[in-house]
Backbone bond lengths (Angstrom), bond angles and torsions (degrees), N, CA, C in turn:
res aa  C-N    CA-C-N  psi(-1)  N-CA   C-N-CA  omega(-1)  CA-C   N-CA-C  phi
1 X - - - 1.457 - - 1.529 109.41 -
2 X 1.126 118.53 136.86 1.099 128.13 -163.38 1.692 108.53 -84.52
3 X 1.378 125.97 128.44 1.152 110.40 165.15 1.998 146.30 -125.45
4 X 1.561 86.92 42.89 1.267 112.88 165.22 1.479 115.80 -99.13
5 X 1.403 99.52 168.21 1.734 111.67 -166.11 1.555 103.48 -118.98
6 X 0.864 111.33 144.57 1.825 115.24 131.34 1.231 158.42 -103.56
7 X 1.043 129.15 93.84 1.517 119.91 -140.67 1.893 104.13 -118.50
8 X 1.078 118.91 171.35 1.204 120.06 178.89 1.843 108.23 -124.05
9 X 0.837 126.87 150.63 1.809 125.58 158.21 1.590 95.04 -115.01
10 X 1.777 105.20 152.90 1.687 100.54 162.01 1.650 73.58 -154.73
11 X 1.607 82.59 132.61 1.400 106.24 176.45 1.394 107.66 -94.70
12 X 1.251 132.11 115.52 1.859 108.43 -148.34 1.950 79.10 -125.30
13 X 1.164 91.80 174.68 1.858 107.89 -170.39 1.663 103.90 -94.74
14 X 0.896 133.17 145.49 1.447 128.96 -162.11 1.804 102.28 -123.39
15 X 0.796 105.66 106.93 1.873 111.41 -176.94 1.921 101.04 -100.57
16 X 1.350 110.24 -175.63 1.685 112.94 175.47 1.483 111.71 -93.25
17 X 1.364 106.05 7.60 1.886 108.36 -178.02 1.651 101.18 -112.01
18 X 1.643 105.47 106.61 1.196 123.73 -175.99 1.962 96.43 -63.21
19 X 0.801 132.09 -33.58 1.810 123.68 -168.46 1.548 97.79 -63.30
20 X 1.570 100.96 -54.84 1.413 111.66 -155.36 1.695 100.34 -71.41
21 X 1.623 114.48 -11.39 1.250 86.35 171.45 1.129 138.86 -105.09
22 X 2.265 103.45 -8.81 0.700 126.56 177.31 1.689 115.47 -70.04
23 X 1.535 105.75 -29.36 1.358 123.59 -171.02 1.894 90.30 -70.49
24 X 1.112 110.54 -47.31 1.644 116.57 -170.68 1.969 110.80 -44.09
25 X 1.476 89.11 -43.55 2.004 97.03 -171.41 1.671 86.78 -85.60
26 X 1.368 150.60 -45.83 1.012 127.76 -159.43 1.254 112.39 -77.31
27 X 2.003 130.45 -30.22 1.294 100.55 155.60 1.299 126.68 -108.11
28 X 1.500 115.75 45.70 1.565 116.55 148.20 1.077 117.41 -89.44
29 X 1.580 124.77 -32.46 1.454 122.03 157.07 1.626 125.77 -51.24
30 X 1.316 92.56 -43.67 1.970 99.49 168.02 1.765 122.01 -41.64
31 X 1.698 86.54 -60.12 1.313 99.52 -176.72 1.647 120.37 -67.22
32 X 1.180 96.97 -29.63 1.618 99.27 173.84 1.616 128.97 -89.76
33 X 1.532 99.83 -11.72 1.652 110.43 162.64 2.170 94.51 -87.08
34 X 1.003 106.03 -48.05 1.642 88.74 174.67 1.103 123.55 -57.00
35 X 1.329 139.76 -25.05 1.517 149.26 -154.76 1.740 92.91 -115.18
36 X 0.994 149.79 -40.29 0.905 166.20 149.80 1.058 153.57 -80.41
37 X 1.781 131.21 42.38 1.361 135.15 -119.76 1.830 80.12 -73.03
38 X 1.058 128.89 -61.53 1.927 122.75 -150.62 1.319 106.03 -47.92
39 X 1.240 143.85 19.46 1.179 143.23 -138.59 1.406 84.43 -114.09
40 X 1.427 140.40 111.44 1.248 125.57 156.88 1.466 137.68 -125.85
41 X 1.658 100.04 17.13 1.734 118.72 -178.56 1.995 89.77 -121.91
42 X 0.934 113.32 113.64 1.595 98.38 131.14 1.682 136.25 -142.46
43 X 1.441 116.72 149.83 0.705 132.33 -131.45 1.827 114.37 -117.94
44 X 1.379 113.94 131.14 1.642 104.34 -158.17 1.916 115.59 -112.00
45 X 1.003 107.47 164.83 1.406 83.42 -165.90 1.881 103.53 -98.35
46 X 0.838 121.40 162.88 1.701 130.27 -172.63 1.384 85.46 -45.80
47 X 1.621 112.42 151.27 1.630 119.10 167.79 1.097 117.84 34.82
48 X 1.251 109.21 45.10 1.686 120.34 -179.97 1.651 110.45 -67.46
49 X 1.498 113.43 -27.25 1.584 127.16 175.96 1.114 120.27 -59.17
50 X 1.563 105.14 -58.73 1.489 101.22 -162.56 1.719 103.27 -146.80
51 X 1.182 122.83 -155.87 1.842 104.84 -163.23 1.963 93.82 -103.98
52 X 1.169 91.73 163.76 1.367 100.15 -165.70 2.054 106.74 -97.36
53 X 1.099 86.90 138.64 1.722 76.71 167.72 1.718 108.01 145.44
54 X 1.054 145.68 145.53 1.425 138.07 -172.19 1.663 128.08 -64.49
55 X 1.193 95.16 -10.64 1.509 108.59 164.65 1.692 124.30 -85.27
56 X 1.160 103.02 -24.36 1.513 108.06 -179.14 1.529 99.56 -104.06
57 X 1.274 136.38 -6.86 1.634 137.19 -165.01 1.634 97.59 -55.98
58 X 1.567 130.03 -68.22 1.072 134.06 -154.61 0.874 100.06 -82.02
59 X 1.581 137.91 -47.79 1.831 125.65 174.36 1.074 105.71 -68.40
60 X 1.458 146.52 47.86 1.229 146.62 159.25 1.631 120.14 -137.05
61 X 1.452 109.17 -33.22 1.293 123.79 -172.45 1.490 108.05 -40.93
62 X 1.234 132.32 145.51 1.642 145.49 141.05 1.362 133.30 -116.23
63 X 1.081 116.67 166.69 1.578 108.34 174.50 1.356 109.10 -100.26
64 X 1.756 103.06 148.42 1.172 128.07 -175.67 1.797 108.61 -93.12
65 X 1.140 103.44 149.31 1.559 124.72 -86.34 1.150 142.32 -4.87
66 X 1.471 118.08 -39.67 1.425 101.87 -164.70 1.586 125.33 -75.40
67 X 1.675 115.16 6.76 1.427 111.94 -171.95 1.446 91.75 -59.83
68 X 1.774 98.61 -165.45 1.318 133.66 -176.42 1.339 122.77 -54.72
69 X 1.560 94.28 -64.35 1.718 132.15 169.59 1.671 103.22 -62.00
70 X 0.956 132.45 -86.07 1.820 105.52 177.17 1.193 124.73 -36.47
71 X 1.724 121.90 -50.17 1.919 120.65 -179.87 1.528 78.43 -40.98
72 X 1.063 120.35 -82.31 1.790 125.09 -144.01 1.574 96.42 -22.39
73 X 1.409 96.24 -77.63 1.648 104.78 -169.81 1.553 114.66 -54.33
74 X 1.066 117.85 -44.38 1.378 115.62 168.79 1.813 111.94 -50.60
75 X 1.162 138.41 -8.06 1.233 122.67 -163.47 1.785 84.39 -130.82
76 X 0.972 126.99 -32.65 1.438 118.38 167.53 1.688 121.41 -59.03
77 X 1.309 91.30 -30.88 2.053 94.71 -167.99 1.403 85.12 -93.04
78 X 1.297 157.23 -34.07 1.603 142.16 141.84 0.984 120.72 -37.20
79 X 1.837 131.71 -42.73 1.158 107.62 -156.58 1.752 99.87 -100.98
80 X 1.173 109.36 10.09 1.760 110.52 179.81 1.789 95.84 -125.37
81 X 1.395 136.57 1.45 1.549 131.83 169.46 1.932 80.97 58.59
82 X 1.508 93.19 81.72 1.484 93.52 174.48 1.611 116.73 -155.81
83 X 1.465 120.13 140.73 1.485 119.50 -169.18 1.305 91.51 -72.39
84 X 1.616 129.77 157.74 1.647 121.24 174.75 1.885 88.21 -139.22
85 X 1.051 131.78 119.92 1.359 120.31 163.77 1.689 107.74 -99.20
86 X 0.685 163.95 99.91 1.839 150.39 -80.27 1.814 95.20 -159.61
87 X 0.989 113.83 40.01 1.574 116.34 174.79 1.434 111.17 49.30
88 X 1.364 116.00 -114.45 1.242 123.21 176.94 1.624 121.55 -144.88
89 X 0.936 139.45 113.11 1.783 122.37 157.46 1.407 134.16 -103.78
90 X 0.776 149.54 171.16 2.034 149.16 178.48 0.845 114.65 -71.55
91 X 1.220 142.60 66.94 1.272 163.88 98.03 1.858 110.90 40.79
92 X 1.643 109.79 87.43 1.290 109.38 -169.13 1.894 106.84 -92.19
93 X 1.751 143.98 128.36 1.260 124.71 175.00 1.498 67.34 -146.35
94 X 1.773 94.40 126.45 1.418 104.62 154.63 1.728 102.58 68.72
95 X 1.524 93.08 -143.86 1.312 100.94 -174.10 1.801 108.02 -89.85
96 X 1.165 123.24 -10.17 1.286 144.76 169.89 1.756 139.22 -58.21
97 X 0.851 125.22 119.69 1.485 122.61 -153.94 1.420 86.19 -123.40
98 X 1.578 111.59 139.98 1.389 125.34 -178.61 1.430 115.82 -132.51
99 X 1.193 125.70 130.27 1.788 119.06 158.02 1.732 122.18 -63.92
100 X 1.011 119.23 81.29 0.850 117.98 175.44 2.120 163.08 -103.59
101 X 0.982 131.76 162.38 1.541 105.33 -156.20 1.725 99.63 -133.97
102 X 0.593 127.15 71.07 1.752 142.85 169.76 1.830 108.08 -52.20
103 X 1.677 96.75 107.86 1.678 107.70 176.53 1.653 121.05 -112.56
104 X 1.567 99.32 113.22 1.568 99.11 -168.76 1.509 114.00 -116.44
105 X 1.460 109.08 129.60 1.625 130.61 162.35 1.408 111.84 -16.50
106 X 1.295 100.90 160.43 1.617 98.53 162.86 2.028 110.77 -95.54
107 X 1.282 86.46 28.03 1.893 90.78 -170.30 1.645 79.06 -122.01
108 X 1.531 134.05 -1.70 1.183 119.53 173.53 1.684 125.22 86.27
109 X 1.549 83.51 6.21 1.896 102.73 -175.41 1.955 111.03 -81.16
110 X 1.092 102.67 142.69 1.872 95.43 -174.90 1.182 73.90 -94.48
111 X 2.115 106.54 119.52 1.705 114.10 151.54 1.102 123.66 -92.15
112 X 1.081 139.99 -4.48 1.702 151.67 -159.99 1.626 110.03 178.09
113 X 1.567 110.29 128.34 0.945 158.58 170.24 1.556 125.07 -88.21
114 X 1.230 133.20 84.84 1.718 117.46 -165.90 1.273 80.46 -113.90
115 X 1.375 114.39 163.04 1.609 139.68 167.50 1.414 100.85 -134.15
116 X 1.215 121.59 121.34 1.316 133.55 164.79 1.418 122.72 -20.01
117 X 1.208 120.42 82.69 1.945 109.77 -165.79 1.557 98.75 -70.98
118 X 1.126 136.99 -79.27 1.766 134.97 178.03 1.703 109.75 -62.09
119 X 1.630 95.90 95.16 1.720 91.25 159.18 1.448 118.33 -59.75
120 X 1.296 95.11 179.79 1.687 99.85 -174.37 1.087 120.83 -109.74
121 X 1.233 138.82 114.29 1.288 129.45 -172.25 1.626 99.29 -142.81
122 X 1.541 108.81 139.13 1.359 92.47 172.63 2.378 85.98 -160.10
123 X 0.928 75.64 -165.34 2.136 88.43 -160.04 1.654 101.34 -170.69
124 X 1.699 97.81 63.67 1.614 81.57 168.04 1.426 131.08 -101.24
125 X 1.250 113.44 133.17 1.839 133.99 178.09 1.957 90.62 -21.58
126 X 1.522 102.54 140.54 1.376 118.01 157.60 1.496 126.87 -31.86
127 X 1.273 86.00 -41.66 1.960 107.35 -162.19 1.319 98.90 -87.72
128 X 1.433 127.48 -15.07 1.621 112.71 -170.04 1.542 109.76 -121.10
129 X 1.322 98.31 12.52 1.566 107.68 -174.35 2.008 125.66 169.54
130 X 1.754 85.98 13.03 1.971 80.45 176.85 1.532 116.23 83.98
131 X 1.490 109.38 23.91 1.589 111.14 -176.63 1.221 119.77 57.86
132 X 1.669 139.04 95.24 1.413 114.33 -165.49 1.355 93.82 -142.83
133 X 1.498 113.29 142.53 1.703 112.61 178.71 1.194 101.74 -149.33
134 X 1.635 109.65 146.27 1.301 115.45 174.68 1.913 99.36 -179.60
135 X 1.322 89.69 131.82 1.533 118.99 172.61 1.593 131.31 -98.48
136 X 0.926 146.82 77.18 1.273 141.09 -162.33 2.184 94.97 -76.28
137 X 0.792 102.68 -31.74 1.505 102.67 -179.03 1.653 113.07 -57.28
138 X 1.311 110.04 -29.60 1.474 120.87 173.23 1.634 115.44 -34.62
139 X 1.571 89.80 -33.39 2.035 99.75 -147.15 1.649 81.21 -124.22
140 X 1.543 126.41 -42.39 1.288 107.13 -131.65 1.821 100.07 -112.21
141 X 1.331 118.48 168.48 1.586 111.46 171.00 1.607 111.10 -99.33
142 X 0.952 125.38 159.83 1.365 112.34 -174.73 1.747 97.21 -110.74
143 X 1.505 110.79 148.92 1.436 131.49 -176.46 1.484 104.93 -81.73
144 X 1.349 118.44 148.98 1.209 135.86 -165.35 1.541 134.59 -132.97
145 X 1.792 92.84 9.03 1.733 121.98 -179.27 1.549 93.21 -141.30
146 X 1.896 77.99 140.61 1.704 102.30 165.80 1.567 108.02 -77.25
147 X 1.045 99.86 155.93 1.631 104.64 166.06 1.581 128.11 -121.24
148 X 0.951 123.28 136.08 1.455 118.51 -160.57 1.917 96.71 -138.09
149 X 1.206 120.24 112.45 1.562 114.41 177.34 1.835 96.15 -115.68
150 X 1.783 95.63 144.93 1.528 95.43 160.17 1.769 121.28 -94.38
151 X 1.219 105.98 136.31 1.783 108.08 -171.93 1.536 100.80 -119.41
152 X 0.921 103.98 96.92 1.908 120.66 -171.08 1.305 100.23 53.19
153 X 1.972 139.84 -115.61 1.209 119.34 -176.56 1.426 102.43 -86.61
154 X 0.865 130.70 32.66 1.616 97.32 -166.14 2.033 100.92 -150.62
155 X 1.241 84.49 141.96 1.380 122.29 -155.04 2.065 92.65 -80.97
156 X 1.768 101.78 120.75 1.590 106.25 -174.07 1.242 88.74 -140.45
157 X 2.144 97.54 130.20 1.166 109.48 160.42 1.856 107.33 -82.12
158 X 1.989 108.89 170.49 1.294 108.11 168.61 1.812 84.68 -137.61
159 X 1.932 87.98 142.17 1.314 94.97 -172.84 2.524 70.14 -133.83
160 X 1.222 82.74 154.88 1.341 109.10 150.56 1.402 143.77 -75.62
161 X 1.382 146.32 33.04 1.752 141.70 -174.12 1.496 90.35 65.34
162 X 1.110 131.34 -115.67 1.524 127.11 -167.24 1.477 138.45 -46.49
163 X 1.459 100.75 -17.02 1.525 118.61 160.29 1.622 107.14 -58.52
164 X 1.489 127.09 -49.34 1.275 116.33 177.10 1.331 116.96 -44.49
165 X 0.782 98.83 -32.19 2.495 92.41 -170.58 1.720 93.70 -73.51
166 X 0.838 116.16 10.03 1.314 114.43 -179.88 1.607 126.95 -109.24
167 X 1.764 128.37 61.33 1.179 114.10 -179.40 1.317 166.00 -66.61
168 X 1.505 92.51 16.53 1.524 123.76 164.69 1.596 120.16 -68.66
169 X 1.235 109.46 -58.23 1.196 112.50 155.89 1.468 131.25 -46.78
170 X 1.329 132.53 -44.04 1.365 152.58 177.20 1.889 102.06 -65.98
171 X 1.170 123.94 -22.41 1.195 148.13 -177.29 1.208 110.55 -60.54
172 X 1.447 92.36 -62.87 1.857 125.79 -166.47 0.937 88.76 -58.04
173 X 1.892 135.04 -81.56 1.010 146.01 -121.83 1.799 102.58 -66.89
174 X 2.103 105.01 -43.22 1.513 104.79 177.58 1.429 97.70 -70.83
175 X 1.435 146.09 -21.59 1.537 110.83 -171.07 2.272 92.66 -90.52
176 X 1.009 131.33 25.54 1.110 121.84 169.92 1.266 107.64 -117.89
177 X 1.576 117.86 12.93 1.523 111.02 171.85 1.366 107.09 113.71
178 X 1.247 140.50 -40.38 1.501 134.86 -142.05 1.515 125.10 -90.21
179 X 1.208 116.36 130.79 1.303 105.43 -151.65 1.658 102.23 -114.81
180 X 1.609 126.84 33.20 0.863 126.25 176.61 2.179 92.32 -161.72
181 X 0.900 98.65 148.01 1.823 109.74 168.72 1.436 106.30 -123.18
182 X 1.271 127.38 138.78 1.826 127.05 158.25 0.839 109.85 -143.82
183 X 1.680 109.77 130.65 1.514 123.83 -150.31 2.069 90.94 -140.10
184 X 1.648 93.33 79.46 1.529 102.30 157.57 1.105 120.01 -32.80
185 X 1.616 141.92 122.85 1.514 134.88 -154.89 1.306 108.55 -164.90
186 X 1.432 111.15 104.53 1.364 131.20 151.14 1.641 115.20 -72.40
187 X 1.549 106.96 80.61 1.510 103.42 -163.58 1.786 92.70 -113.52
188 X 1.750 89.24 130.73 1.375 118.35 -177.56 2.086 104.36 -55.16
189 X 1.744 101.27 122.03 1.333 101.69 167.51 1.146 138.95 -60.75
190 X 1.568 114.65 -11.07 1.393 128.84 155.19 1.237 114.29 -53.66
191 X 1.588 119.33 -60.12 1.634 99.74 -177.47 1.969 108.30 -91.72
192 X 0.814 119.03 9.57 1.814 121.35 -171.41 1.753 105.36 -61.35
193 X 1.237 123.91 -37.03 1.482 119.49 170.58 1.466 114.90 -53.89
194 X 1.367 109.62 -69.42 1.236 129.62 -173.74 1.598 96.36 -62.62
195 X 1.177 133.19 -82.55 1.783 133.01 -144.95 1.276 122.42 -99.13
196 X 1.446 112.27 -3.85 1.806 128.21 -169.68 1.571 95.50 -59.24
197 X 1.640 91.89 -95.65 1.878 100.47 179.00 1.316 118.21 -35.35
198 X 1.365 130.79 -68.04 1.527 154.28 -166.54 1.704 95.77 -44.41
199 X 1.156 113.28 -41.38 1.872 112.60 173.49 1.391 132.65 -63.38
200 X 1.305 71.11 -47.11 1.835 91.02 171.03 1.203 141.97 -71.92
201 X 1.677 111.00 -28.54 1.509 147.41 176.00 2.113 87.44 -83.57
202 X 1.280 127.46 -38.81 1.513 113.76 -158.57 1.393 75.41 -88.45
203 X 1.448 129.48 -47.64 1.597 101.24 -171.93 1.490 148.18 -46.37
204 X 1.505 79.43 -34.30 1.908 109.78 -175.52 1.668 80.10 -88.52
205 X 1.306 163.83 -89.14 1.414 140.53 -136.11 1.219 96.91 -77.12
206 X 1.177 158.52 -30.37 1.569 154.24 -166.73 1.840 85.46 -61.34
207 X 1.407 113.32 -68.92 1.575 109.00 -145.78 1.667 109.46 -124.75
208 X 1.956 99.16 20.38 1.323 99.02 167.71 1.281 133.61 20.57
209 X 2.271 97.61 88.42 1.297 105.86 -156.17 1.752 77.79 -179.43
210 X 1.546 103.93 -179.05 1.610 100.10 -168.35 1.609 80.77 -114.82
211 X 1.714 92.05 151.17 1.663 101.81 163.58 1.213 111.75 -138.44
212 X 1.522 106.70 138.98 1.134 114.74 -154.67 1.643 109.48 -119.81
213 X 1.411 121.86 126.59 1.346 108.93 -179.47 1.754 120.17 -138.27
214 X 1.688 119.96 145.52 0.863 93.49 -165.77 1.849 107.50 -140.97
215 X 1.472 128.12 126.50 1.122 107.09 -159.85 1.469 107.27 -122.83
216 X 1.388 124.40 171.57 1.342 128.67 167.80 1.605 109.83 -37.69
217 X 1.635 102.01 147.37 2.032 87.92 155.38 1.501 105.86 -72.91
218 X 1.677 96.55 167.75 1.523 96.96 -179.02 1.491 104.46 -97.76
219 X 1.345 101.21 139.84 1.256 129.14 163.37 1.594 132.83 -67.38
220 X 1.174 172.21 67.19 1.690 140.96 -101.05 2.280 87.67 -118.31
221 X 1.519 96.02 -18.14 1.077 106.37 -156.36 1.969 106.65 -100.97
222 X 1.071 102.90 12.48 1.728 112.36 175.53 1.499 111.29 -104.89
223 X 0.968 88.99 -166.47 2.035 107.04 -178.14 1.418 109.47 -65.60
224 X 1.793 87.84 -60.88 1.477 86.09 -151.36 1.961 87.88 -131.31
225 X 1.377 105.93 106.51 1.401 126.09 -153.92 2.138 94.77 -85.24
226 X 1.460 102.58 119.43 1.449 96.22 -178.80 1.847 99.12 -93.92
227 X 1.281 96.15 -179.51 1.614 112.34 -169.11 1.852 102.24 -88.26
228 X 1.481 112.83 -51.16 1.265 93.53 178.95 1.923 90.70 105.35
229 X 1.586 100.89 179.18 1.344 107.95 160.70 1.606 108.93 67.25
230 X 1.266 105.50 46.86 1.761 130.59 159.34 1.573 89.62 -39.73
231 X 1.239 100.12 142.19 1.727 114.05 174.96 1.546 122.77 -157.29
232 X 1.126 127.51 147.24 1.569 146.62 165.34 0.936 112.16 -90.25
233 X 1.180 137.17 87.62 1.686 128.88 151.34 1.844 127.82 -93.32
234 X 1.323 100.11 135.48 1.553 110.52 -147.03 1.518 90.37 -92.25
235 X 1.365 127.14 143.94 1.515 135.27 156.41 0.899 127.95 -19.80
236 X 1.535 118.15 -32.29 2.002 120.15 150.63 1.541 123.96 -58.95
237 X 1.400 104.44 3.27 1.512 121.36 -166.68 1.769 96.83 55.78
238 X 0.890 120.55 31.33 1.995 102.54 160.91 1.387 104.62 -99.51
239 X 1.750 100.98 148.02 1.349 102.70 167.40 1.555 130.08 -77.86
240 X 1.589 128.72 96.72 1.189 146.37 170.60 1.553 111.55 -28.52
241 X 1.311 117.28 -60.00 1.504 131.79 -160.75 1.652 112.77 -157.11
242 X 1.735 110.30 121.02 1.521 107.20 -178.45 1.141 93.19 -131.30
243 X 1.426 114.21 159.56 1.678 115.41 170.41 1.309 114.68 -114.01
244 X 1.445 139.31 -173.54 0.807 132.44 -179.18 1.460 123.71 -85.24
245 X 1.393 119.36 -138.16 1.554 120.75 172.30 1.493 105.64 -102.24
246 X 1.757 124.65 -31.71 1.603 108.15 167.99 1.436 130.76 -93.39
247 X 1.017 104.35 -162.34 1.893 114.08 163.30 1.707 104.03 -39.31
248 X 1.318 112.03 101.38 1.637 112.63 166.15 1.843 106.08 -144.93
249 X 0.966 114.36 137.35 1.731 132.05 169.72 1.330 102.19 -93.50
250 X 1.464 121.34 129.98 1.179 149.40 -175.63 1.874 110.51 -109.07
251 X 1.254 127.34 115.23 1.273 105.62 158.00 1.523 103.74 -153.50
252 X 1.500 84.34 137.22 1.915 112.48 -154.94 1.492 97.40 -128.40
253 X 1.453 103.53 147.65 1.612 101.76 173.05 1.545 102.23 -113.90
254 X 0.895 113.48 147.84 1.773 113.33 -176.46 1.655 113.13 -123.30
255 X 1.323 111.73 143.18 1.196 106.35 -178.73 1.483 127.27 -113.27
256 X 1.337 131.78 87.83 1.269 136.09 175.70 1.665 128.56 -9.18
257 X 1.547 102.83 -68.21 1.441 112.46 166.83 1.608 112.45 -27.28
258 X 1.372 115.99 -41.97 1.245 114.50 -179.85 2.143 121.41 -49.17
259 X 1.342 83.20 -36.26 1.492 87.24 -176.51 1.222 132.83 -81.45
260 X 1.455 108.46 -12.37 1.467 138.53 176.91 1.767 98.02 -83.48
261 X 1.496 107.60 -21.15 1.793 107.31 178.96 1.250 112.82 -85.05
262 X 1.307 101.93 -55.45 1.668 102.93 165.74 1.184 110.84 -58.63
263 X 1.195 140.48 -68.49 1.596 111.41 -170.01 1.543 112.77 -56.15
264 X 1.561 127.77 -29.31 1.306 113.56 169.75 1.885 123.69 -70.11
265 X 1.250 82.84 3.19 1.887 78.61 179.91 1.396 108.67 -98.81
266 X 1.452 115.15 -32.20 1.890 122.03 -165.03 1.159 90.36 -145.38
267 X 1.630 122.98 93.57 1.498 136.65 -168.21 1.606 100.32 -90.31
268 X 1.026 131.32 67.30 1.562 141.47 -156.70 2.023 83.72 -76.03
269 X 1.101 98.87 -69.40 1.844 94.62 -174.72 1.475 111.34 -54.62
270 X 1.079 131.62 -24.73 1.759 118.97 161.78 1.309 116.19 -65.12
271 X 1.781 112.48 -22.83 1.761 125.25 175.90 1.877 114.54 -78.75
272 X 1.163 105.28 -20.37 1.918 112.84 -168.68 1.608 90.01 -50.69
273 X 1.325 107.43 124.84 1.085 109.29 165.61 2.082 113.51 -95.00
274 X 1.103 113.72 72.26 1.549 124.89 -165.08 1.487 103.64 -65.97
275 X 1.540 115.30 -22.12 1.896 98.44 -176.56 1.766 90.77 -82.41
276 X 1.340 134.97 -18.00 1.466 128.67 -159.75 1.763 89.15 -73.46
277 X 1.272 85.92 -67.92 1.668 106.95 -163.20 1.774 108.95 -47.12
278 X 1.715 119.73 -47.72 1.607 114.46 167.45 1.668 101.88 -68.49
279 X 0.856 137.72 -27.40 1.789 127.15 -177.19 1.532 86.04 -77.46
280 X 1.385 137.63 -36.88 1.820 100.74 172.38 1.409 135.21 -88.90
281 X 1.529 85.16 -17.26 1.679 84.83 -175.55 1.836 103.89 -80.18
282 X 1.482 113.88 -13.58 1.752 117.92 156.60 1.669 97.92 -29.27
283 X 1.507 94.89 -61.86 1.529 88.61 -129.87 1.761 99.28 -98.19
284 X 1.457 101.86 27.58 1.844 119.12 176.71 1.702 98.84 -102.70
285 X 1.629 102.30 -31.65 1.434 107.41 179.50 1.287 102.95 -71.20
286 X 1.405 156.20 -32.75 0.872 149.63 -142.99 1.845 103.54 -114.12
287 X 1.077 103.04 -10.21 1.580 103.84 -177.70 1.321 96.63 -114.50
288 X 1.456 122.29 15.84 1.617 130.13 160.45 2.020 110.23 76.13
289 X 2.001 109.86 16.21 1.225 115.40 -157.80 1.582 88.52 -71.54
290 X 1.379 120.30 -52.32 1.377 128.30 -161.05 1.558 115.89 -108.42
């Protein structure tokens, strides 16, 4: 049994007409399972629906499953026998608005559900980036489960764009098995020089495993301008596959075995020293640090 993948990224352009954009990923997925039969993951970028930002959250929201934006994907990953991990959309329950990332079978079944656990919030200084602010907590609820889906053998975490800066989580996902993370990412062009790559490369060497990320094209002419530059980074932490700054489809085959090498070459988790590390964080609890 073979244990490499094929997967696709399409970094698709995000306009205010939810059909046209939803219509946009369902036949780039078409075209790239037609042009490409081995193709059997693809992969969407955060707010691939509709435009991102706290003003548009609630006039955009749907419900999971039965909105618009899941049928779609749900009847595409059936009608091509195809994995779909579907980026993210606004996620309406109740009075509640969610970031969310909906992963469907090739039988068209929703297997995993992520909700954005780390909203986004950030306030950067003039000098380090052009004054930039933005709250997703304003509008949104924050998620409170990991997600873990199986994609033929192999075990995939889903993190959200801002979940990456976060390596606790990335932690979890290798002690639950998973030998790949994809973290749909509408990542702000203010920080994309500085923190894009550098996250992605610490993710994959922290827990030696592939991470996979995938974002809107950039826009220069919207609100809230993403970075672009969908990427593969392999368990050696090198970058495999990057895209550019517009509309580009990616499709890479990846090879698993690899990750089972790296951890057999630099066995870092047979090295964790876990009685050092709980005897300090004891004694951080007790001085009220943590």
């Amino acid at each position: 049994m073979t244990n490499k993948l094929t997967l696709a990224l399409l970094q698709l352009p995000v306009s205010s007409d939810v059909e046209l954009n939803v219509g946009r990923a369902v036949d780039g997925i078409t075209q790239l399972k037609n042009d490409n039969p081995k193709v059997e993951l693809a992969i969407l970028p955060e707010s691939f629906n509709a435009p991102y930002g706290v003003e548009h959250f609630p006039k955009y929201a749907e419900t999971v499953p039965n909105g618009p934006t899941c049928q779609a994907l749900s009847r595409v990953s059936k009608q091509l026998g195809i994995y779909i991990i579907g980026g993210s959309i606004i996620e309406r329950e109740g009075d509640k608005l969610y970031n969310t990332c909906t992963v469907w079978s090739p039988a068209g079944k929703l297997i995993g559900k992520h909700r954005k656990i780390h909203l986004f919030t950030m306030s950067i200084d003039p000098v380090n980036g052009g004054g930039v602010q933005f709250d997703e907590a304003a509008a949104l609820t924050a998620g409170s489960e990991v997600t873990v889906v199986q994609i033929n053998q192999q075990k995939v975490g889903i993190g959200i764009c801002h979940d990456k800066r976060f390596e606790e989580l990335a932690r979890i996902y290798r002690h639950m098995g998973c030998s790949m993370i994809v973290y749909p990412s509408a990542f702000c062009i203010c920080q994309g020089p500085m923190h894009w790559k550098l996250l992605q490369r610490a993710r994959a060497t922290d827990n030696q495993l592939y991470v996979v990320t995938c974002s809107p094209a950039r826009d220069n002419m919207s609100g809230y301008v993403d970075y672009g530059h969908s990427m593969i980074v392999d368990p050696w932490a090198r970058v495999q596959r990057e895209a550019g700054e517009g509309c580009e489809f990616i499709v890479e085959e990846i090879d698993f075995d690899m990750v089972e090498d790296v951890r057999r070459q630099i066995p870092i988790y047979k090295q964790r020293r876990t009685d050092v590390y709980t005897k300090a964080k004891t004694e951080l609890s007790k001085l009220n640090i943590i």
